[in-house]
N, C-alpha and C positions, 0 to 999 in steps of 0.2 A: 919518616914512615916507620911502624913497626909490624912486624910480622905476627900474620893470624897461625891458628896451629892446622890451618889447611896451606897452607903454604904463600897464601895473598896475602896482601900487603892490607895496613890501613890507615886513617887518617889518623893525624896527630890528635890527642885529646887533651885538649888545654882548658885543667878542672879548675870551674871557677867558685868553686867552696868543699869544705871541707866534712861537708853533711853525707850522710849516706845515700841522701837522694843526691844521682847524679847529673847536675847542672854542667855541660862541659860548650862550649867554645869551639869549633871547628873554624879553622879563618882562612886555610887554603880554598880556593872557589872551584880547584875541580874533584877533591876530598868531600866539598860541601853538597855537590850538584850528585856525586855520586849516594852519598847518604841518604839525599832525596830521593834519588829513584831506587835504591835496594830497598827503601821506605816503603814505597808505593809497590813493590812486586808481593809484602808481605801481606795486602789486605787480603780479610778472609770474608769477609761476610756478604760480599758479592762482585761475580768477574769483572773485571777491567775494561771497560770501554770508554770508547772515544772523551764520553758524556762523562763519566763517573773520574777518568783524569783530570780532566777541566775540572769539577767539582771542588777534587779535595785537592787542586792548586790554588785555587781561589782560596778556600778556607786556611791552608798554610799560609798564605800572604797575608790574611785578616791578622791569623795569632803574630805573624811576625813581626807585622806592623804595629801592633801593640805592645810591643817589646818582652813579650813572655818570649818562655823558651818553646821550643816544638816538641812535642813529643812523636815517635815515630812515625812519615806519614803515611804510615799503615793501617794505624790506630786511628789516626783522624779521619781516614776517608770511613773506616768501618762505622764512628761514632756519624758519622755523616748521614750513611745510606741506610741507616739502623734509624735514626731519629726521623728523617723523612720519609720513610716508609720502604726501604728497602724488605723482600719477600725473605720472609725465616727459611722456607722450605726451598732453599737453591741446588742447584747440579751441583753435588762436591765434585764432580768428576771436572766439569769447565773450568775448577779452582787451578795455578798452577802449582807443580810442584819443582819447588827450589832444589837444585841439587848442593850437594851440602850439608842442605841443613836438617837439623834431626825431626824424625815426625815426632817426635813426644813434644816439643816443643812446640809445635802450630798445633797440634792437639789441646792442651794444655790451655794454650790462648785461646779457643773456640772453645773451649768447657769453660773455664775460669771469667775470661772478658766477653767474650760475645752471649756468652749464657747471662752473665750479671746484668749487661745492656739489655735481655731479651725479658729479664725480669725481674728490675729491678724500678718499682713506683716510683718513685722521683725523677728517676730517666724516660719514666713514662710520660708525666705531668709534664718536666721541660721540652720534650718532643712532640706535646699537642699546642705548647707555650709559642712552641717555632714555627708552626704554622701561621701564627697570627701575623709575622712577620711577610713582607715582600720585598723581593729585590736585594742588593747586598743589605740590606739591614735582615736578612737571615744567618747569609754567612756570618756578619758580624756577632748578632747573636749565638750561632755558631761556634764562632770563636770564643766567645764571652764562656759559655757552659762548658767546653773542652778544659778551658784553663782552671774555671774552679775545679773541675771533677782531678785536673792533676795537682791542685794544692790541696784539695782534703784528702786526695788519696797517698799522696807521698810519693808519687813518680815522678820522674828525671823527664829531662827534654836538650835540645840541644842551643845552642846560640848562635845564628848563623845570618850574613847578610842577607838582607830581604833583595838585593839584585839576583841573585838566583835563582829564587823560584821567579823574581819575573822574567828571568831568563828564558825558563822552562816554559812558562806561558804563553811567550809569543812564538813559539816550534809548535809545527803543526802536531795533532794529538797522537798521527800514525808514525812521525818521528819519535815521541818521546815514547811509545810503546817499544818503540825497536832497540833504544836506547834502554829502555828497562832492561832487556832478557839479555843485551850487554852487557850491561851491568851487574847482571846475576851470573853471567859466564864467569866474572871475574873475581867469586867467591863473597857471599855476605861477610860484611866486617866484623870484628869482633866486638866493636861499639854498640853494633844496630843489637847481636844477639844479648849483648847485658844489659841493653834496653828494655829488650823485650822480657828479658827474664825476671828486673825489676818490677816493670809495669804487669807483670800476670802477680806476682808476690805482692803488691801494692792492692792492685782490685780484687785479691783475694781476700785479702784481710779488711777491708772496706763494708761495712755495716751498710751505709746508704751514699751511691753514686754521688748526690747535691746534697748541699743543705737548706732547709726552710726558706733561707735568708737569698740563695738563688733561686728557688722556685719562685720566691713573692718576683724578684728583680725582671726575669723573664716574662714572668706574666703581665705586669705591672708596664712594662717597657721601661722602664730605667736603666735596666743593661747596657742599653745603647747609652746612655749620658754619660759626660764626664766623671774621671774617678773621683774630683773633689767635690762632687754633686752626688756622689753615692755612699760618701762617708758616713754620712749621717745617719742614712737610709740603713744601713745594714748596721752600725752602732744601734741603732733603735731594737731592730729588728733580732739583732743576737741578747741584747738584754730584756726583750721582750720573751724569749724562749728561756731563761735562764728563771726570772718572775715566776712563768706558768708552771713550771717544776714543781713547784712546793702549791698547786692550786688543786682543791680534789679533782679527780678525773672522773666524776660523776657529778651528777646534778643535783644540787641538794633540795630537800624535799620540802615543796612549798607552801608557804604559810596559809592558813585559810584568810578565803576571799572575805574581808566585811563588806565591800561596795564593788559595783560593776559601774562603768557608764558605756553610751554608746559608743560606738566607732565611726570614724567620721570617713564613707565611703559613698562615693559617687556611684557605684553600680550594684543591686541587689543580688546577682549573680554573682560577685567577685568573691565570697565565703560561702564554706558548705553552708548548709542549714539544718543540719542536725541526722539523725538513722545511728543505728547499728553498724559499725564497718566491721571491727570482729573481736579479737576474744585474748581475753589478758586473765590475771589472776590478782586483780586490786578492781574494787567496784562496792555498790552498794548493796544491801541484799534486795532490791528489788531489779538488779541486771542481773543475778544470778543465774545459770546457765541450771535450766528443772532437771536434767538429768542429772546434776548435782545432789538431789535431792533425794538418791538412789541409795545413797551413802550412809542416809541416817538410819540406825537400829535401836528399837524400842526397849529392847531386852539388855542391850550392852551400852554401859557409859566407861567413860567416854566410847563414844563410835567413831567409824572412820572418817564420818563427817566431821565433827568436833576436831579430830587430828589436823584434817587436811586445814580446816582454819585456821587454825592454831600455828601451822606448818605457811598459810598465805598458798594451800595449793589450791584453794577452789577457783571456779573457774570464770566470769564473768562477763557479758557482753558490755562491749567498749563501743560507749556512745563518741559518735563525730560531734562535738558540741558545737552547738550554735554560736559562730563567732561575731554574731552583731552584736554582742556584749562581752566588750573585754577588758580586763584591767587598762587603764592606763599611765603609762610613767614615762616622765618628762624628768629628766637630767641636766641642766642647764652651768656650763661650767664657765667659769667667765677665768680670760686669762687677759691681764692689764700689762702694761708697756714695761712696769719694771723688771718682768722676769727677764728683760737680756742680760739684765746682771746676774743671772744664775748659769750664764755662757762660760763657766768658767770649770777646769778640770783639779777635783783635788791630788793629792798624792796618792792617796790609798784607795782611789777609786778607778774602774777601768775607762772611764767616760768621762763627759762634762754632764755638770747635772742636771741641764737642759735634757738631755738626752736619753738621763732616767725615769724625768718628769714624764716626756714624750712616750718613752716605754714604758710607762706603768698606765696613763692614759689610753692606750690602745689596748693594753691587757685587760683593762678593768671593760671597756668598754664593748671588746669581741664577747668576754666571757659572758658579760649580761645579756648579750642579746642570745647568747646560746643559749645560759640557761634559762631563761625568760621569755621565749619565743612565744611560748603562748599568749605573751601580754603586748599588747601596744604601745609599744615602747619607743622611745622617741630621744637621742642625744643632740644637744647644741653647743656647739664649738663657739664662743663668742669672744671675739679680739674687742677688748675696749680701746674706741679709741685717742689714740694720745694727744696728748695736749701739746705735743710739738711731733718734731719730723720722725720720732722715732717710733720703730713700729714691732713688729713678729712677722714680716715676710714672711720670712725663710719657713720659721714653724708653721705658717699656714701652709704654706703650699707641702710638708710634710706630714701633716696632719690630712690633707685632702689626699696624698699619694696615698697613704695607707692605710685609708678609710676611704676608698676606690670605689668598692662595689657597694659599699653601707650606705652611700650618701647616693647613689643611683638607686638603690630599692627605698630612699623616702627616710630611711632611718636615724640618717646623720646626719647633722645640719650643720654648714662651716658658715659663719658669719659674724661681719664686722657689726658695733652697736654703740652706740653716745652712752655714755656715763648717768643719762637723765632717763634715759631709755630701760634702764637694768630694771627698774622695779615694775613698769606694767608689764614689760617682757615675764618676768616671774608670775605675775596677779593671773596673764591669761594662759600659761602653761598650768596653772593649779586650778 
C-alpha cells in the first residue's frame, strides 16, 4: 500500500507499460472493489440511483469482459446516461460532493468531458446508433464505443478481475450505495485522481470523440461481431477516409446533357413534376427574377446589371425539374474468382490489396452517387462465378455490409452471374 498526500492509503499500482497513457493492473480484490465504488461516487452527469448503479455495473462487466482496461466508473456511467438520454439541465445541488477532493477538478471534468459529450457530433450519431440496439446488445455496444473513444483519446483505464464487479452486482443496489459514501469516507485514491486528470487532459485535446470507422460499426451493427470479423471492415473503412482526402470537396460541374431517357417508375406521384421552388444565382435568362431588370442603366455601360453578371450575382428562379426524364447510368463491375490471389499484404503497404481494391470500390461508388444524384444511377456488384469451389464470400458479404443502405434505396446491386451471362447483362443495362 502507499500513502496518498491526505493521509489514505492506496492500492498498489502495477503499470503494465511504459506509455504515458496509463494502463495499470490492480490485483488485490478489496484495492479493486474499492476503485470501483470511489469510481462510481465521481459520476457527474446525473445522481446516483438504485437504477443508474445497476447500469453502469452492467457496462463495466461488458468492457471487462472484453478484456479492455476500465476506465474510471465514473466516466462510464456518465458516457452511459449522456448517450441514453440522460437530462443536461439536472440539480447540481443532488450531485455529491466528495470531501477531499478539489472542486477545480470535478469542475474541469463537467466543462472539459461532460461539455465535449454534450457537444460533440459523433457522440451524438453513436447515441442515436444505441438506440437501435436492445437488451445487453446496448450495453455491449456500450461497451464497444467507450473503448474506442479511450484509444483515440489516449486515456488510461485500469485492469482488474471481472469477479468484482460481479461481485458488486449481486449486493443489493442500497448496499452498494452505503458502500459507496464508505468508501469516500476513506479518502479518494491517488490512482482514481491521476485518472481523472489524464482523462479531462485527453478529451480535451480530442478533435472528435469516434471516428468515421465507429460510427459506420455502430450503425451498421458489426460492433457486436467478432474482432476477426471486423478487421476488414475498418481496414476498409480507414483507407477509404484516407482515398477521399485528396477528392474535391465539391461537386464538379456537370457535363451537358446530349440525351434523356425515361425513368422506369411505377408511381406517377413518386417525382416532383416541375414549378418554381425558389431562388439561386445560376439560371437561364428567361428564370430571371424582373426586378433584376432594375439594374440596367441606359446612360452607363457597363451598368450594375452587366456587373452583377459578370460577378454570377443575379438572381434567378430555380425550376424543380421534372424528373421523369433523367440521365441514366449503369456501372456494371464484374469481379472474377481470381482476385483471392490479390489476398496478399505487401511490405510497404498498410493492408492487403484486397482491401484497397474494396476501399477504392466504395469510395468511387459513395462519391458518384453524391455527385450524380440527379441522375439515375444504378451500380452492380457482379461475382462471376467460378468454375470450381472457389469463391468471394467474404468480399461479398463486405461489399453488402458497406453498401447497407445503397442497395436498400435500389441503387446497388450485389449479384452472383455465369460467365455466358456477362454480355446480355451489359446489352440491357446500355
Amino acid at each position: 500500500m502507499s500513502a496518498c498526500t491526505d493521509g489514505s492509503t492506496a492500492p498498489q499500482r502495477n503499470q503494465l507499460s511504459n506509455d504515458p497513457v496509463a494502463i495499470y493492473e490492480i490485483r488485490d480484490p478489496d484495492d479493486a472493489r474499492q476503485h470501483v465504488l470511489q469510481g462510481l461516487l465521481l459520476s457527474r452527469a446525473a445522481p446516483l440511483t438504485s437504477q443508474r448503479v445497476t447500469s453502469a455495473l452492467a457496462w463495466a462487466m461488458e468492457i471487462i469482459g472484453d478484456g479492455s482496461p476500465l476506465p474510471p466508473l465514473g466516466f462510464v456511467a456518465d458516457v452511459g446516461h449522456v448517450a441514453l438520454g440522460a437530462l443536461r439541465n439536472i440539480d447540481m445541488a443532488a450531485l455529491p460532493d466528495v470531501d477531499g477532493l478539489e472542486h477545480t477538478l470535478t469542475r474541469r471534468y463537467e466543462d472539459y468531458v461532460l461539455g465535449k459529450l454534450y457537444a460533440d457530433m459523433s457522440f451524438e450519431r453513436a447515441s442515436d446508433a444505441l438506440l437501435r440496439y436492445q437488451g445487453r446488445d446496448r450495453n455491449r455496444a456500450l461497451a464497444y464505443m467507450i473503448s474506442q473513444q479511450r484509444q483515440r483519446c489516449g486515456f488510461g483505464g485500469v485492469v482488474l478481475s471481472p469477479a468484482v464487479v460481479k461481485g458488486l452486482m449481486q449486493v443489493s443496489t442500497d448496499t452498494i450505495l452505503q458502500q459507496v459514501w464508505m468508501a469516500a469516507d476513506a479518502g479518494i485514491s491517488s490512482n482514481l485522481i491521476e485518472d481523472y486528470e489524464s482523462l479531462i487532459a485527453a478529451i480535451r485535446n480530442t478533435g472528435e470523440l469516434l471516428g468515421p470507422a465507429d460510427i459506420f460499426e455502430l450503425e451498421s451493427g458489426t460492433a457486436l461481431a467478432e474482432f476477426g470479423q471486423r478487421i476488414a471492415l475498418r481496414q476498409v473503412l480507414q483507407m477509404a477516409e484516407l482515398l477521399q482526402r485528396d477528392l474535391p470537396h465539391q461537386k464538379p460541374r456537370s457535363m451537358p446533357r446530349s440525351y434523356s431517357v425515361a425513368t422506369n417508375i411505377m408511381e406517377e406521384d413518386h417525382y416532383p413534376i416541375g414549378g418554381f421552388t425558389s431562388i439561386s444565382n445560376r439560371g437561364t435568362i428567361e428564370s430571371l427574377v424582373r426586378s433584376e431588370l432594375a439594374y440596367i442603366d441606359d446612360d452607363v455601360r457597363p451598368d450594375l446589371f452587366d456587373i452583377k453578371f459578370a460577378r454570377n450575382e443575379l438572381l434567378y428562379y430555380s425550376r424543380d425539374e421534372n424528373q421523369f426524364l433523367r440521365r441514366r447510368l449503369s456501372y456494371l463491375i464484374l469481379l472474377y474468382p481470381d482476385l483471392i490471389t490479390i489476398r496478399f499484404k505487401d511490405s510497404h503497404l498498410p493492408c492487403q490489396r484486397i482491401i484497397l481494391l474494396m476501399a477504392s470500390m466504395y469510395v468511387c461508388t459513395r462519391q458518384l452517387l453524391d455527385w450524380l444524384s440527379n441522375d439515375a444511377i444504378r451500380f452492380e456488384f457482379l461475382f462471376v462465378n467460378p468454375p470450381d469451389d472457389r469463391n468471394l464470400s467474404d468480399e461479398r458479404t463486405l461489399i453488402e455490409t458497406l453498401l447497407h443502405e445503397e442497395i436498400l434505396m435500389g441503387n446497388v446491386v450485389v449479384d452472383a452471374i455465369a460467365p455466358a451471362d456477362i454480355a446480355p447483362r451489359c446489352s440491357a443495362a446500355a
